[in-house]
N, C-alpha and C positions, 0 to 999 in steps of 0.2 A: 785292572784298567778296562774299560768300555770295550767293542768289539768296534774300533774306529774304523776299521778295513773295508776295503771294495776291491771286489773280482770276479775274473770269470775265468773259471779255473776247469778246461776244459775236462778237465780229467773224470771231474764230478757229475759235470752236463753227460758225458759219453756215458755212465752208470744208469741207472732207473730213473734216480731223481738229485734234485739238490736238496745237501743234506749242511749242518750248520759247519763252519771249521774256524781256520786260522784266520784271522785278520790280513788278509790281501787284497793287492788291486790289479787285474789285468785286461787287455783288448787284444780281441779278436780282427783282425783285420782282411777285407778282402787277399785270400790267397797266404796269409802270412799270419800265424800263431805268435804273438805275445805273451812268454809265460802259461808256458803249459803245467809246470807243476811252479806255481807260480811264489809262492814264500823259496822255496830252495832258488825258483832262480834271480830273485831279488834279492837274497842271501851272497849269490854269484858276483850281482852287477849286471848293468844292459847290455854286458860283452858276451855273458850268458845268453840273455833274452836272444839277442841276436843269432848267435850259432843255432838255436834250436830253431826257430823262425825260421831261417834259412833251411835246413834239413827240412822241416817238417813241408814249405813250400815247396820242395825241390821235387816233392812225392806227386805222384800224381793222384787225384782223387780218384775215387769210385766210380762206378758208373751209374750215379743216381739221375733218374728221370731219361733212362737210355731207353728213345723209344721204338728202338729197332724189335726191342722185348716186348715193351709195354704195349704196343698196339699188334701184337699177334692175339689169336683168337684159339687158347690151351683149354687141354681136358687133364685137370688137375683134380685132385679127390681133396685136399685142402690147399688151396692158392693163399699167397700172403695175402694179408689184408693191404687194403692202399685210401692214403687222403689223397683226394684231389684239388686241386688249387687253381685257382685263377680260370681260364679258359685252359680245360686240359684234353688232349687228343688223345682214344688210349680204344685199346680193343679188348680180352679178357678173358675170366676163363667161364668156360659153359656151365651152365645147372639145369640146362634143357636141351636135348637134342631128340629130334626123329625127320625120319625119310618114309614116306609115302608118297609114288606117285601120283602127279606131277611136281609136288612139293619137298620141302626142306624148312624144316624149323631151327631156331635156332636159338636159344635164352642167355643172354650173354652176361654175369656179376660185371658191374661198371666199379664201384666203390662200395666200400662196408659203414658207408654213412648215409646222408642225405644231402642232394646235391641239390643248385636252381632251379637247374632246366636243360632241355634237350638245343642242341644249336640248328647241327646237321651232322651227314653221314656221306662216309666215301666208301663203296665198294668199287675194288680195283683200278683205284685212281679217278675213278669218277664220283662228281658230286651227284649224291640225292637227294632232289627237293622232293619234299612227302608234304601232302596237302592235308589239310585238318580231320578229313577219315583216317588218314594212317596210310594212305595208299599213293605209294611213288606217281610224281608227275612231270619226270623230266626223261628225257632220251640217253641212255637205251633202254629204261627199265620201265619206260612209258612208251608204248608203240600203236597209234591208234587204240586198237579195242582191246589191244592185249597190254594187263599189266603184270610185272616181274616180284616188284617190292611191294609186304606190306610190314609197317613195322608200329608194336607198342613200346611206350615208354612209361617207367616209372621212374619218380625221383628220389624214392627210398626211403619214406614217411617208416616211422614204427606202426603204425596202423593200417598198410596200402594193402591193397586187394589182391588177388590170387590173377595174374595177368590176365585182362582179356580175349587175346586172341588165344591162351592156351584154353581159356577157360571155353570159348566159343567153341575150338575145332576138337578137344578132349575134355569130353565133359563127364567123363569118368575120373577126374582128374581132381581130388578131395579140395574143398576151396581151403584147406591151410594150406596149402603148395602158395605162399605169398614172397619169401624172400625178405621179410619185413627189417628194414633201419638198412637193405642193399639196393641202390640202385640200381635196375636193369633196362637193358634193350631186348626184345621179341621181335625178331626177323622171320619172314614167311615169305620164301623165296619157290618160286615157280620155276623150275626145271626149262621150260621154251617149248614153243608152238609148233605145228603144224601136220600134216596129215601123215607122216607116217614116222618112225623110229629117224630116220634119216635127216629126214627133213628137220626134226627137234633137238638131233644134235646139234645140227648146223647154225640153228636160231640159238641153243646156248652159247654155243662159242660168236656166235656175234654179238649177245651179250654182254658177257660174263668172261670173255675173252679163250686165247685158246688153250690156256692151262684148266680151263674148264672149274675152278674154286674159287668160292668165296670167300672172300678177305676183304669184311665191314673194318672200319673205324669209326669210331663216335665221335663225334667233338661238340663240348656241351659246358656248360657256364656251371662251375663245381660247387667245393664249400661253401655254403652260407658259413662268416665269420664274423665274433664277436667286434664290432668295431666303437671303440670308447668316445669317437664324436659324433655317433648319432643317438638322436633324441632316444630316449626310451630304451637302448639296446642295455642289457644284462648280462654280466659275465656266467649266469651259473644257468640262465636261462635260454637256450638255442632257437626256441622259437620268437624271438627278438633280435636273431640276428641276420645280416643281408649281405648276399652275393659280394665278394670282390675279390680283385687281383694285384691291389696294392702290397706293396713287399712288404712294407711292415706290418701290417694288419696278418698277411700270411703267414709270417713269421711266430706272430703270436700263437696263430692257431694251430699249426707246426707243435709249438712247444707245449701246447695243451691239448692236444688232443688226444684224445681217450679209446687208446687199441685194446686188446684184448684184457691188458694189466690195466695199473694204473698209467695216468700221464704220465709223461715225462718230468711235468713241472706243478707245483698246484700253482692252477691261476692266482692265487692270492698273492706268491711271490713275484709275478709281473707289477711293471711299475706302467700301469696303463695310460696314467697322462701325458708322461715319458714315450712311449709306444705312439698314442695320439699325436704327438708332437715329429715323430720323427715319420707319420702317416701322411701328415700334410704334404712334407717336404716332397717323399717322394709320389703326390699327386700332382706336385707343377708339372704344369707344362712347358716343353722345351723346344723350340724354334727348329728347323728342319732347312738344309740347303734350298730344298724346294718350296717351302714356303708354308709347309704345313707344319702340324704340331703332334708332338706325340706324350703320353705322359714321362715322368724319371722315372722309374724304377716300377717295376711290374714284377709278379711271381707266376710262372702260368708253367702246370706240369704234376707230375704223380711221385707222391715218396710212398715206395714200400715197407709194410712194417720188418721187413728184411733189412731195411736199407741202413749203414750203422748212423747212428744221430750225429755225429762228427762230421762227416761226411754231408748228411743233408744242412746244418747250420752253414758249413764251407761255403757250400754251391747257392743258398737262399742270400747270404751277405757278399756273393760278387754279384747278383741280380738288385739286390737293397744299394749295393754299393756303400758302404759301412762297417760297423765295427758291433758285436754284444757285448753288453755290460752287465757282471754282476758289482752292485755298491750297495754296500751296508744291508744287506740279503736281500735286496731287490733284483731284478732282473730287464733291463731294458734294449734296444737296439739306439745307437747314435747314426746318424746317416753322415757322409762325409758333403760339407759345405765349406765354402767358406766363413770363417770364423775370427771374430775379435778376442784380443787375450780378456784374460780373465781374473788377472793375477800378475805379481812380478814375484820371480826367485832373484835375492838381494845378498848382499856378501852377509849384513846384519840378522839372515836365518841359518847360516849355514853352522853345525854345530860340529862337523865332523870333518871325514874324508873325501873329495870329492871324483869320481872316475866321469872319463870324457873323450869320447871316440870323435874323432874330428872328421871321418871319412866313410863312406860304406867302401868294406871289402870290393876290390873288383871283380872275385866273383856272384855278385849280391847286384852288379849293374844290369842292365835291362836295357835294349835299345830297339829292338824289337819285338812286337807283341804279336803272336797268332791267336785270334780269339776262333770259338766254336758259338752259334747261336742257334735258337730254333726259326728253322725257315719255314712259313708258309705255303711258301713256293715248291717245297718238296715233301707236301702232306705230313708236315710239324715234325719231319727228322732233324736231327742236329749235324750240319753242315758248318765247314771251312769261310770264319767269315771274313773282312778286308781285313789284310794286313798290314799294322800299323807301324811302319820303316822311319827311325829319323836319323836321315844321313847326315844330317851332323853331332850327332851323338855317337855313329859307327866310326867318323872321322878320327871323331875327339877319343875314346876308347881303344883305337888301332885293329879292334876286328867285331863282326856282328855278336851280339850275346842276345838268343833267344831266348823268348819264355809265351808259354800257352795260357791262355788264361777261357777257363771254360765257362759259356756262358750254357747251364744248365737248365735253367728257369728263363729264360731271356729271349723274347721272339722281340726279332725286328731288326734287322742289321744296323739300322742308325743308332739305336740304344746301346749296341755292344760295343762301336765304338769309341763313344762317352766315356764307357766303362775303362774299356781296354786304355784311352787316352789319361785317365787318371791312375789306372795302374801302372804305365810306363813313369809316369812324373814325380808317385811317390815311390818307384821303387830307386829313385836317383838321392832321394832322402839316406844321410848315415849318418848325421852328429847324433849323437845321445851322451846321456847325461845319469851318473847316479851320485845319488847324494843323501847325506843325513841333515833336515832342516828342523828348524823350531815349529812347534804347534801351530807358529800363526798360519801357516798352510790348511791347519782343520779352521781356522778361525775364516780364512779368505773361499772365495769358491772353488778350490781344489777338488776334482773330480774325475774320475775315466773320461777321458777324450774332450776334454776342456782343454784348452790357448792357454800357455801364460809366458810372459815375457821373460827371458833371464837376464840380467841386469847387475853384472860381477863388475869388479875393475881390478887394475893390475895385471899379471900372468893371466889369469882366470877369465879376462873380456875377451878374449877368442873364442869363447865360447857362448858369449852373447847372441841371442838371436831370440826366435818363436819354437815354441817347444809342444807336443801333445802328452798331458800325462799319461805315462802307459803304465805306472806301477805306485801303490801307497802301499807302507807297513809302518804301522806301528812299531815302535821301538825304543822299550823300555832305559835300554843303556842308555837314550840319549833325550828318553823328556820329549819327543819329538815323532818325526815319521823317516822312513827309509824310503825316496824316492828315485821312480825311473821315469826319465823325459824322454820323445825319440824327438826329433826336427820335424817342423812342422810349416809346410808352402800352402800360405793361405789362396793362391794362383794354379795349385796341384787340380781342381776340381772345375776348372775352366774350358769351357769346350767352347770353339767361334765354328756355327755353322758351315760356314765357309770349306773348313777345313774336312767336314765327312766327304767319306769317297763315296764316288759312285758304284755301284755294285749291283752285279745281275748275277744268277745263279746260272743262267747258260755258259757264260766265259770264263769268270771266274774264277765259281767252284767247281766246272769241271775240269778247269786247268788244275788247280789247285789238287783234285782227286789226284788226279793222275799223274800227278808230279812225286 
């Protein structure tokens, strides 16, 4: 028989690559695993699905794109490699250092690829505007006739030159010293002014403050990625591809991108019109209590090649807000929308036995959400963001049931909201459904994360409702397929302005710290 199956069997993804197998179908879902060894646990029942789902959400993820790490500035002899994504804020590890009075050099590895462009730069919490010489032009590191910063930039071309200012002030310094396919920052920091030993202390700690150290961060417009709805762009070809921070677009380049081994994924197995389509989604724009607009779903942050791939897909699809799909050995992302069925499950396909959870377990409810987001506001660390409380769900429950949901990738507190407001709504979702049905399921649009109606009568209409496919198997014993449905609230992914809270990082999140 054909290989009718669709999955995404994480098990595979977490390995080097995806390799051919069984015939399954699974989704991944913000925070919550679908069939992780996915034939056994369709084998199980969605009573299966469920228990591990649960376990596996209950874990806390890794700490991918923790930028308490990522923007220190280390002296490592081989640092992991890292992509960067979207607008990513990070500091690094050195491949140039010297001190000579008055000065301090400093060569800082950004990324082991090639990134847009330079944005700006915060030493010790302050911003540096740097003027098109290269040479700081804001206070304190601009003082009249005394300047502090000068910085070069590369953006990590295979062909780029051997840094300028290294090459200016060491010029014994062989021009292969280039760094080439790594972007880097060149800092040439001035010690401080004036007439005597004393007086220069003085002037760096007014500076440079009175820890007397430097601690650059870069923040700079990262991967050019391949995107499948612009003119011209090529998937095998990267100088055709352009700047973004769209989730899905990031996600793709996530999944291809090319570390020291092979990818993860060969591009070919993406389903790129698939990926274009779920790109769109997440470029609308989305209405703001105040009046402004922001885009859905954004990727913006650093995955190490340390970082396990499990882990990074996690934290890229609470930021997408969505579900991966492998079907029929393609690979795509589904964005969660509201959605029309697409299909009806009918008494006249059912060939077998049918199992049907009527309820989610009570410890599977959710009534409170603490999301984490990247704040601006506190030089792009991951901060305590509003916490989403619905009292009449702690009413109806009899006591609060928390749950974290980490926005990794995710700057902008209004965005995490959204997020966090749909992960409360379907984690209230528990009817699921497993069944042996006829063929006509391959014949209708049956697919990962497609609507379809169910439509029983007798004992069996209790179970009537909207349903998301989260499992197909083939199955020979019965002529047909082995399917898992979970419930499905076409209302889950509705957010009314109205309802985002206001939020400052002075009250909140230091209440919040220190609570």
């Amino acid at each position: 028989m054909p290989d009718f199956g669709a999955s995404l069997a994480f098990g595979l993804i977490g390995a080097l690559g995806i390799t051919g197998g069984a015939a399954v179908t699974a989704i991944v879902t913000t925070g919550v695993l679908l069939g992780y060894a996915a034939p056994v646990a369709l084998g199980l029942g969605v009573t299966a699905y469920q228990q591990h789902a649960m376990r596996r959400a209950m874990q806390e993820m890794r700490a991918v794109n923790d930028n308490n790490g990522l923007q220190q500035i280390l002296k490592q002899a081989i640092p992991p490699q890292r992509l960067l994504l979207g607008r990513a804020t990070v500091g690094g590890a050195l491949f140039f250092y010297e001190a000579k009075k008055p000065y301090l050099w400093m060569g800082i590895l950004l990324a082991a690829h090639e990134v847009d462009g330079f944005e700006n730069l915060l030493i010790n919490g302050n911003t540096v505007f740097i003027g098109p010489d290269g040479f700081a032009t804001s206070v304190p590191f601009k003082d009249g006739a005394n300047t502090y910063i000068e910085v070069s930039f590369r953006n990590g071309s295979i062909d780029q030159a051997i840094d300028p200012i290294i090459a200016r002030d060491f010029p014994s310094m062989p021009t292969t010293f280039r760094q080439r396919g790594h972007a880097t920052l060149v800092i040439k920091a001035h010690y401080g002014y004036g007439s005597n030993a004393q007086a220069q202390d003085d002037d760096h700690r007014r500076v440079y403050g009175d820890q007397g150290a430097l601690q650059p961060i870069i923040r700079m417009r990262a991967a050019r990625c391949f995107d499948p709805r612009r003119a011209g762009a090529v998937a095998d070809d990267p100088s055709t591809w352009a700047w973004s921070q769209n989730a899905a677009i990031c996600l793709g380049r996530f999944l291809t991108h090319r570390w020291v081994s092979n990818p993860l994924i060969d591009p070919a197995r993406l389903d790129w019109d698939r990926i274009a389509a779920a790109a769109d989604i997440c470029d609308r724009w989305e209405a703001s209590k105040d009046g402004t607009t922001l885009r859905r779903s954004t990727v913006d942050g650093v995955v190490q090649s340390s970082d396990p791939n499990y882990d990074v897909i996690e934290n890229m699809l609470v930021a997408m807000e969505g579900k991966l799909v492998l079907n029929r050995g393609r690979i795509y992302p589904v964005v969660d929308i509201r959605k029309e069925p697409v299909a009806t499950l009918h008494m006249g396909m059912l060939t077998g036995s049918l199992e049907y959870t009527a309820e989610p377990r009570d410890r599977e409810l959710v009534n409170i959400v603490k999301p984490t987001f990247i704040s601006p506001d506190r030089e792009y660390q991951e901060v305590a963001g509003p916490v989403l409380r619905r009292g009449d769900l702690v009413a109806a429950d009899g006591i609060p049931r928390e749950r974290s949901l980490r926005g990794a990738f995710v700057e902008d507190h209004r965005r995490i909201q959204r997020k966090a407001s749909t992960f409360l709504k379907q984690s209230r979702l528990g009817r699921t459904i497993s069944a042996s049905v006829t063929d006509e399921a391959l014949r209708e649009a049956w697919e990962p994360g497609a609507v379809i109606r169910v439509h029983l009568t007798g004992v069996l209409a209790r179970a009537n409702g909207l349903y998301e496919v989260a499992g197909m198997e083939w199955d020979e014993r019965v002529s047909g397929f082995q399917i898992a449905l979970i419930e499905y609230d076409p209302t889950a992914t509705d957010f009314d302005p109205e309802d985002e809270q206001d939020f400052t990082l002075d009250e909140d999140v230091l209440e919040a710290e220190a609570a």
